[in-house]
C-alpha positions, 0 to 999 in steps of 0.5 A: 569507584573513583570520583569522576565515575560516580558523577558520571553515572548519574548524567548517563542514566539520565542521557538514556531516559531522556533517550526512552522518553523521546523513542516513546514519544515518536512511537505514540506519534507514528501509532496515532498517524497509523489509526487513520486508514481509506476506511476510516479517514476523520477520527476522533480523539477518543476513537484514537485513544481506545485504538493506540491505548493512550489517554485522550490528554496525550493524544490531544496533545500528539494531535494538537503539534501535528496540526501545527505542522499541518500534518492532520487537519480539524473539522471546525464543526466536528472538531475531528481530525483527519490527514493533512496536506503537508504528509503529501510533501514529506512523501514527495521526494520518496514517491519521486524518487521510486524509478520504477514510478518515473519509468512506468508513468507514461507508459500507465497514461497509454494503459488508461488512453487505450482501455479508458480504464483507471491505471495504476502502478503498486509494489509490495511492502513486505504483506500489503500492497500499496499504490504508488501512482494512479491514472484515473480513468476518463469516462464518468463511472470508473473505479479509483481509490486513494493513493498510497491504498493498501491492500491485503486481501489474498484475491485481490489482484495485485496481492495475487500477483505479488505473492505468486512471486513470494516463497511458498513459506513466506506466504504461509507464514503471512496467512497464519499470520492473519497478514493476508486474508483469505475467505473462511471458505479458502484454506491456505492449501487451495490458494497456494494453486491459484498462486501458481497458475498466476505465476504461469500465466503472467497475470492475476484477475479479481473478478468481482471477488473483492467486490461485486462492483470492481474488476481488476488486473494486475501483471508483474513489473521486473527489474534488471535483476529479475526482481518483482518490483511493482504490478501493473493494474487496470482497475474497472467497473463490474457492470461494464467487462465482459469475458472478452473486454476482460481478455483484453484488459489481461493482454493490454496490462501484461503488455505494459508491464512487458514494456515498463520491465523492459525501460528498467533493463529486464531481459527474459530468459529464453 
């Protein structure tokens, strides 16, 4: 070993810790981003703490740089913390840039005129569906929910939807999983059927499944390549659908993701 290689040594292990320190860190800072959910919205260091297994100095410290940079916000009262405007800028030019979002939004504000229900727009991120866009409804009692939501519970329409496109192995996979979540009284073997007819059909429905409050619709939205790429939904109150609005709402939202698949070049087989 000459001279030169055992100076070197020392400098390249002390290049690749400093290397692991930094991965760590940004890690412990996606982790703690990660805790704050539409469930659970303005969280405490120490609920933060027992969730990402860090001591509450650490996560003070991760909170206190995001707060510099307006990622999280602190209730003066409280003194909890929860997510900050500036996440809306650092996601802005990844939302804007999703064409099937350009595509559908007008064609999503028809959807919400026509029905007075709340339109949204979802795709899939590899177990959970996720809002992307949403037109709330008009009339004083309507069902909303945060933009950027994720869902994975197995009847709720969009996941429906979603998986009725997926290999019958990947949706196994996701349930044994524990990715997608299914009622104790549904084994894997009576929803995979659903799954199909919703495939048929062209159309998934959560009828009060979710929630005894909410129904909702979702159809597939497909690209150019014959790709699923998003569902479209109506979102609507329980008390105020009945059997037939809902057969409207089912033809009124495959129409409109018809018509948004088509701005995107798809062309169905005959």
């Amino acid at each position: 070993m000459t001279a030169v290689e055992h100076d070197e040594q020392p400098n390249a292990r002390a290049e690749a810790s400093g290397e692991s320190r930094g991965a760590s860190v940004i890690v412990n800072v996606i982790d703690v981003l990660r805790c704050f959910s539409v469930e659970r919205p303005v969280l405490g260091v120490t609920d933060i703490a027992a969730e990402v297994g860090l001591h509450k100095s650490s996560v003070s410290r991760i909170l206190a740089t995001l707060e510099q940079e307006r990622i999280v916000e602190r209730d003066d009262q409280t003194r909890k913390y929860r997510l900050g405007l500036a996440l809306i800028a650092i996601a802005g030019p990844l939302l804007a840039n999703l064409d099937v979002r350009q595509v559908a939004y007008p064609l999503l504000q028809e959807l919400r005129d026509s029905t007075e229900e709340s339109a949204i727009l979802s795709i899939w991120d590899g177990s959970e569906s996720v809002s992307v866009e949403q037109l709330p409804s008009p009339r004083l009692v309507k069902h909303t929910s945060v933009l950027g939501s994720r869902y994975h519970t197995g009847l709720s329409a969009s996941v429906q939807m979603f998986l009725a496109h997926q290999p019958t192995d990947t949706v196994r996979a996701l349930i044994d999983a524990g990715k997608i979540q299914l009622p104790q009284v549904m084994a894997a073997e009576d929803y995979l059927p659903r799954l199909e007819a919703v495939r048929r059909r062209g159309y998934s429905i959560n009828y009060g499944e979710t929630s005894r409050d909410e129904v909702s619709v979702a159809a597939p939205v497909f690209d150019h390549r014959g790709d699923v790429v998003a569902a479209a939904m109506i979102a609507a109150p329980y008390y105020r659908v009945s059997a037939a609005d809902l057969d409207e709402l089912c033809s009124q939202t495959v129409r409109t993701a018809k018509q948004i698949s088509a701005r995107l070049g798809y062309q169905p087989q005959a």
